[in-house]
N, C-alpha and C positions, 0 to 999 in steps of 0.2 A: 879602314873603311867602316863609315856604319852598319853596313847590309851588307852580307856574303850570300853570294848566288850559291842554294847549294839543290842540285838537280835531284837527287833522290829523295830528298827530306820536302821538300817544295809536290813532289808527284805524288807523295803520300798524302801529303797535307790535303792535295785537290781531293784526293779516293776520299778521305774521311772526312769532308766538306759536303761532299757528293752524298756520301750515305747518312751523313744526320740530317741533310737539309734536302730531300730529295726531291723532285719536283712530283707533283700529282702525276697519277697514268692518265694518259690518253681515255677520253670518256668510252664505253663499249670494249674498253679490253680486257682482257682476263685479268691482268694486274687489278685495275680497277673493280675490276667484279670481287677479289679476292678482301682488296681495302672495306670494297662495302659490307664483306660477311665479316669479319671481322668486328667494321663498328657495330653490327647487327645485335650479333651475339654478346658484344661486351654491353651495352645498351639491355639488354634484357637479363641480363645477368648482373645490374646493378653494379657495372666497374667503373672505373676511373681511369681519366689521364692522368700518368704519374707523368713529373717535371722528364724524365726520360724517355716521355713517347710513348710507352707503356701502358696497355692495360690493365687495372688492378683493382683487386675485390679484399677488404678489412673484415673478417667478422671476428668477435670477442666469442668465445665460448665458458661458460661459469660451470663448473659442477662441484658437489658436496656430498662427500662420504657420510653413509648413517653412524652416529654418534652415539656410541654406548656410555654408561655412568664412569667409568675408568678411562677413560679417551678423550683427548683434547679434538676439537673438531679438525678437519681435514679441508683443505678448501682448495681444490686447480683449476687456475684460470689459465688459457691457453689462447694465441691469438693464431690464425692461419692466416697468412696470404696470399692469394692466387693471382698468378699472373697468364695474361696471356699474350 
């Protein structure tokens, strides 16, 4: 057969269908109250929707060690990411 019915792997598949594609809350519920702090804060916090849903914030940080005549200069660039 092309297709095998297989009942455990098939109920998973629904759960994890269910949780990346979820439907909006109900307007006035608490779920929804929680989605809208959420956008709020990452909105003011200058983040992003990552391809995963995900809030995310990029900053580069540069710094440079002082440079004495015997010392080659020093230079750490560092990036953080913040999720939320």
């Amino acid at each position: 057969p092309s297709s095998v019915y297989n009942g455990p792997l098939l109920f998973l598949s629904s759960c994890l269908d269910w949780l990346v594609y979820r439907p909006s809350p109900p307007k006035r519920s608490i779920t929804a109250h929680y989605v809208d702090l959420a956008k709020s804060v990452a909105k003011q916090s200058c983040m992003i929707v990552a391809p995963d849903g995900m809030y995310e914030s990029h900053s580069i940080v540069s710094a440079t060690a002082p440079v004495t005549s015997t010392e080659t200069p020093l230079s750490v660039t560092a990036t953080m990411r913040a999720t939320l």
